[in-house]
Structure formats: C-alpha cells, structure tokens
Phi, psi and omega in degrees: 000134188294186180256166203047084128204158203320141174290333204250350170274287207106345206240135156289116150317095181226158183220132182232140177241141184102124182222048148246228182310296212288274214310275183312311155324322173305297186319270182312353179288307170294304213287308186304336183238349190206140202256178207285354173283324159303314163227180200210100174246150172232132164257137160221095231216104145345287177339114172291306178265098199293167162231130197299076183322324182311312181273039165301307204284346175234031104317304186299317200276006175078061150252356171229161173252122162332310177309301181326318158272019184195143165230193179284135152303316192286340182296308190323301219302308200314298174341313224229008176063029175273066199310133184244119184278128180267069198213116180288163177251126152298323192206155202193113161256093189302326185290298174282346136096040202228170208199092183257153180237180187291335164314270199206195193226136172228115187282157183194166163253342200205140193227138188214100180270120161243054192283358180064175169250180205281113173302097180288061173323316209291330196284001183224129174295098194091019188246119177278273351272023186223352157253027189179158150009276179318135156222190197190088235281007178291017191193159206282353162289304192315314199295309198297339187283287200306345163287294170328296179311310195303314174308310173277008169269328194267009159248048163174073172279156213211143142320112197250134189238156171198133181170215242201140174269199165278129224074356168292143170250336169266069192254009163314288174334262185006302181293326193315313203308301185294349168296312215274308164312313178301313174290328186286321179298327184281311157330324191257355165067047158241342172002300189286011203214348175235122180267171204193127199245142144256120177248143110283169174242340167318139167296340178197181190293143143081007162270298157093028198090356202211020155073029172085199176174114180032298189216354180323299163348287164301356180253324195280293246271350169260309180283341169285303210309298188312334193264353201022065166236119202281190190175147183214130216230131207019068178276089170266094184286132193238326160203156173237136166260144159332272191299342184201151157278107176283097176248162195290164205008041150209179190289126147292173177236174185254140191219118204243023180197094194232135220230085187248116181241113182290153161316144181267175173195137179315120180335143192270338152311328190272295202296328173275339159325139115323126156071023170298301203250167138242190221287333186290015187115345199213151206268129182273145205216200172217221205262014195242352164073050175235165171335065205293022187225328222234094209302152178083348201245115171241143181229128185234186188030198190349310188298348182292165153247098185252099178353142168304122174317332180177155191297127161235178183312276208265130180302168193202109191268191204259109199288178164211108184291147126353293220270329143329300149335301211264352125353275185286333160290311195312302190288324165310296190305300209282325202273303175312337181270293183333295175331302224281304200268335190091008166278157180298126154351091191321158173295155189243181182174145170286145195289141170249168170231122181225114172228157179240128166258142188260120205231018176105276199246011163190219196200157177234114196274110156239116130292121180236125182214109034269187186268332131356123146257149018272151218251151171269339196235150140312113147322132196270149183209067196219153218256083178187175206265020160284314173310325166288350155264266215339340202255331182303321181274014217231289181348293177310313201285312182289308153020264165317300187304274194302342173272359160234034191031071179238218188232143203277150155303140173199064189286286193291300179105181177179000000 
C-alpha cells in the first residue's frame, strides 16, 4: 500500500479546493497518473463554472459574451471521474486533515489549495466597483459592471484614466484595457473627446513585477506615446473620486472612469487557518509547491507567496499567470503521484512567463525564462498582429480542450 492513503479503501483521499486554472489542471494531471482504484479525487469550487480569466477585458470592452468564456465544471470533472462539490468551503482543518463546506465535511490524505485570491479593493479608497467609483476587471461580475460603464462612456464621452494600485501584481489587464479603450473609442470616432491617463506603481512601463524582461520597456512606451496616452510611472494611487484619480505627492488627474487593479489577498478561509498563510493571506510552499508544515497540503497558482522580484520606490508584487498556475500545478501534481505510488519525488523547475498582450489592433508575444533575473535566454519580444489571432486562437483552443477534458495547451501562455 502506497503511502497517504485510506486504510479501508486503498485508495488516496485528495481534495482540490478551486476550479480554476490551478484546480482544474491539477484534477487531469492527477486523473492522468492515477486511476479511480488509486484515487478518489473532489473538486471543490463556489464556482458553477470556470471562466478563462484572461478574457475578462474583452468582456469589459464588449468583444465577448461571459457565455463565451465559460463553461460547466460538472461534465470535464464527471468525465475524468472527478467528483465536483458545487460549495465554498468555510473551514480547513490541517491537523485533522478535513475540508468543510457549508454542506458537509471532507477527509482527505492529500489536499490542493488553488483558491486563487481575495481582491483587496479596500487598500484604494472608492475603488469599488459596486461600492465607490472605481472599477476593475477582476472577476467575472466586475468585468460585466465594468463593460456597462464603458457602454456609457462611449455615449458621454469623458476622461479615462486606467493602471494599477500599490502592490498590485496583475498588472498586464491594465495595459489591455487602456489598449483596448483607445481602439474601441477610435473605431467609434470618439477618441478625440476622450483623454486616456496610464497610471502605474511600476518604476517604469512593462515591468511588470518581474523586473522587465528585453525590449518591453521600450515598446509599451512607444505604444502608449504613439497612441497619445499620457502615463506616470511609480504612482501611488490613494483614492478615485467620481471625478479624478488622487495619487500621492502629485496633481490628480481627472476621471470620469477609472478602470484600477487592485492588490491581491489571500481567500479569507485560506487566510483564517491558523499557521496556513502568512499575513496577506499566502501560502509558503518549497520547490515542490507543498506545505512546508502542514502534512499533505500542496497550494499552487495565485494562493502561493511568492517573494517581490525586487524592492521599487511604490511596491510592486510577483506577477502570477495562468500559464504559471498550470506550472506549478503540473509539479504539484507529479510530486504528489510520486508520494502516492512510491516513487521519487516529481522535478521542481523555475516558473517561466510566456504572454500574448492585447493592444486592440495587434498584439505583443513576451517570453521570459526564468521568470526572475538574471534569465538563462534573452527574453523574446514581439510585436505584431499575428499575435493577436494566436491569442484569440490560443482562447478557442484552450477552451475546447478543458471543456472536454483533455490536457490544455500551453504554447503560448497567456
């Protein structure tokens, strides 16, 4: 008998909480090595649906419908012999080795937290979106609150200011977004009636957490210039008023739409476990992305605590991708089948970042590897408008794929 699993079965207990990027990948990763007589795997996800999170923003700009970017949790899962809990979980008991939902109690030998994160709005004063001004594309009510405003920007155009708070870590959506407004205003020949602000907390354009990566620096700042979208740079934004963005020791600027990605935080269940987290909330993890305390407990994607690539003036945290998720699940996944069957210890390896940015009428290809500097390859950088069908087609594909459980692409990254 392998090691963790029920005495009375035979079979390992593993429970992922989260049916997103992390969750779901782990479950076919696992699914793939290990069959329902080894294991007895549960998902378990508030979520009815996943939704491909990149293509929130073109939700907010109307080029997608929310149906488009989401499908059912329960068929892939069923498929692939996964049991799927439709439930949030309240409480995670590490000692006792249990997982409570509102429902019911779930025992487990081996546990995989993807819960993704808490948006912390509250660290920006008015930044709501359903209590204040401010909006923000993170999650799929937001993108749809936020598409509404956009609809009413282009029948009352205004001052658009869009960028990122302090601390923020996702702060690519931001560029689309201010990419993305500018073309739809320009299509629609209102451009010239809308002024359009980039605010950062980055020392410069295109760092992005990760301390730049090749010629990016030089590229957004040319495509922002060209596009005449003005930009301030180590910004520390302090409140959106209806009318202006207030940042600290400079002139607001005025805004009658402000489109702000807040710092993240750990899910308030993962953050309320005792000895789980550290204090924002995320989980320290070692290179196998497991528990370095808490027997059994591995946490990939977003729920990680992943050190700042480097100190800037206004913080700036360690971005965390998709394509980074399913990293860190694939090494989770492989080290946990290893545990299970007795075998050596799956490979750790450093997170690479491979994205397609969305700039309206084309697109920016980056690769970085490791995603840290100093880098083993020159990071790749490129500009044109074949990336912007790859990233359209990379959409459709991944999709397809995860919605009939099959093992997802990850040429590109996103």
């Amino acid at each position: 008998m392998g090691i963790g699993v029920d005495k009375v079965t035979g079979r390992a207990r593993i429970v992922i909480i989260g049916g997103s990027f992390g969750g779901l990948s782990a479950a076919f990763a696992l699914r793939r090595k290990l069959g329902p007589e080894r294991a007895e795997i549960t998902l378990l996800s508030r979520e009815e649906n996943f939704t491909f999170v990149p293509s929130l923003t073109w939700v907010a700009v109307g080029s997608r419908r929310l149906s488009q970017i989401s499908f059912g949790l329960s068929a892939p899962l069923a498929g692939k012999q996964v049991a799927f809990v439709n439930d949030a979980v309240i409480a995670i008991d590490t000692e006792k080795k249990t997982v409570t939902t509102a429902n019911r109690e779930f025992s487990y030998d081996f546990l995989i937290i993807a819960t993704g994160h808490r948006s912390a709005n509250e660290a920006v004063e008015g930044l709501g979106p359903f209590t204040g001004p401010g909006h923000s594309p993170m999650s799929a009510p937001e993108a749809e609150e936020l598409a509404t405003a956009i609809q009413v920007l282009l029948r009352n155009p205004a001052p658009v200011v869009v960028g990122a708070a302090p601390g923020a870590s996702c702060i690519g959506p931001a560029y689309e977004l201010a990419f993305g407004i500018d073309y739809l205003l320009r299509k629609k020949k209102l451009r010239h009636l809308v002024p359009i602000s980039f605010v950062t907390p980055e020392p410069y354009l295109g760092h992005m957490g990760m301390g730049g990566a090749g010629k990016i620096r030089q590229l957004l700042e040319g495509a922002l210039e060209e596009r005449d979208i003005a930009y301030r740079t180590s910004a520390a934004i302090k409140a959106i008023t209806p009318d202006a963005i207030n940042i600290e020791g400079e002139t607001p600027i005025g805004s009658q739409l402000s489109i702000i990605i807040p710092p993240l935080a750990g899910v308030d269940v993962v953050a309320k476990t005792p000895q789980l987290s550290n204090p924002k909330g995320f989980i320290v993890v070692d290179e196998h992305f497991r528990h370095k305390v808490a027997e059994g407990v591995y946490a990939i994607g977003v729920a990680v605590a992943l050190p700042p690539a480097e100190s800037t003036p206004v913080p700036v945290n360690f971005p965390k991708t998709g394509h980074m998720t399913e990293q860190m699940a694939t090494i989770a996944a492989q080290d946990l089948i290893g545990e299970i069957l007795g075998s050596k210890r799956g490979p750790s390896a450093e997170l690479s970042a491979r994205c397609v940015l969305d700039m309206g009428d084309r697109g920016i290809y980056l690769s970085a590897d490791p995603v840290r500097p100093p880098r083993n390859r020159i990071p790749t950088v490129s500009e044109g408008r074949q990336w912007l069908l790859v990233k359209r087609a990379f959409e459709r594909t991944y999709l397809w794929n995860a919605a009939h459980g099959r093992k997802m692409p990850t040429t590109f990254g996103w």
